[in-house]
N, C-alpha and C positions, 0 to 999 in steps of 0.2 A: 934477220935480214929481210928487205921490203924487197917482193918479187918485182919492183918497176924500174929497179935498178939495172942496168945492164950488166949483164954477165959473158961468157962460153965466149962463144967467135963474136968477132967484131960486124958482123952479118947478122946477126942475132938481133929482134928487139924485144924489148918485153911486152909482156901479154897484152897488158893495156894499152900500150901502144899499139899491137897488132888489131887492137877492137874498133879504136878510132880509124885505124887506115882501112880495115874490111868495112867500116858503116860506111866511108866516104864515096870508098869503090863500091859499094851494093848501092847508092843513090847514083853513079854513074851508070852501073848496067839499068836502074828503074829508067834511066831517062833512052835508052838505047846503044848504050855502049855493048860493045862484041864481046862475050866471056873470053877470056887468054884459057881457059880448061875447055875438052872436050867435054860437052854435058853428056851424062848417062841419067839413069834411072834412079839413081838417089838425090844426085845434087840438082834439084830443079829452079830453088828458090834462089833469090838476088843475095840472099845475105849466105847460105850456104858457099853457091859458088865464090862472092868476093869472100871470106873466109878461108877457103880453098886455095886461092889466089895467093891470098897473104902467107899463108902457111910455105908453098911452093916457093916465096919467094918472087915470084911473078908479076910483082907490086913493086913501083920504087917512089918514095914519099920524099920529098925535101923537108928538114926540121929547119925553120926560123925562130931565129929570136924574137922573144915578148919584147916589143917596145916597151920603154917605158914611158906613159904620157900623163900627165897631169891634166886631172880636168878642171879648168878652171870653174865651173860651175858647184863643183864639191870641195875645191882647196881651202874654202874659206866653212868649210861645216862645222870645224870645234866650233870656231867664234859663233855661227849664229847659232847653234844648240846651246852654248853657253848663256847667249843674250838672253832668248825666248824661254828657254824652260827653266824653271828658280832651279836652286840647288837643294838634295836633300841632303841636311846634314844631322 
């Protein structure tokens, strides 16, 4: 079973999820945001406390869907790898 799957309570995310939402919040406190935790004496650093954050709960992330877009500068790259480079057969 792949730990990125959601499991437990519906409050629950998984781990790797929790890494991208504590990096996003540790770039908000680097820029001045106000920690949601009381700092003490262990947690001093940006990624501890938003870590901390995340874990509490403290954190609320919106998940969007991946568009899907086609880039027209690449939709056509079989054809031209097919033109320019011969075939090995």
């Amino acid at each position: 079973m792949s730990d990125s799957q959601p499991k437990g309570e519906p409050g629950e995310i998984s781990r790797f999820r929790a890494v991208v939402v504590a990096a996003l919040r540790a770039e908000q406190l680097r820029r001045g945001s106000k920690p949601r935790i009381e700092l003490d004496g262990k947690r001093h650093k940006d990624t501890s406390i938003a870590m901390e954050e995340v874990r509490r709960g403290l954190i609320t992330f919106t998940q969007f869907a991946r568009p899907n877009v086609q880039d027209p500068a690449t939709s056509n790259l079989q054809l031209v790898v097919e033109r320019f480079v011969p075939a090995i057969r």
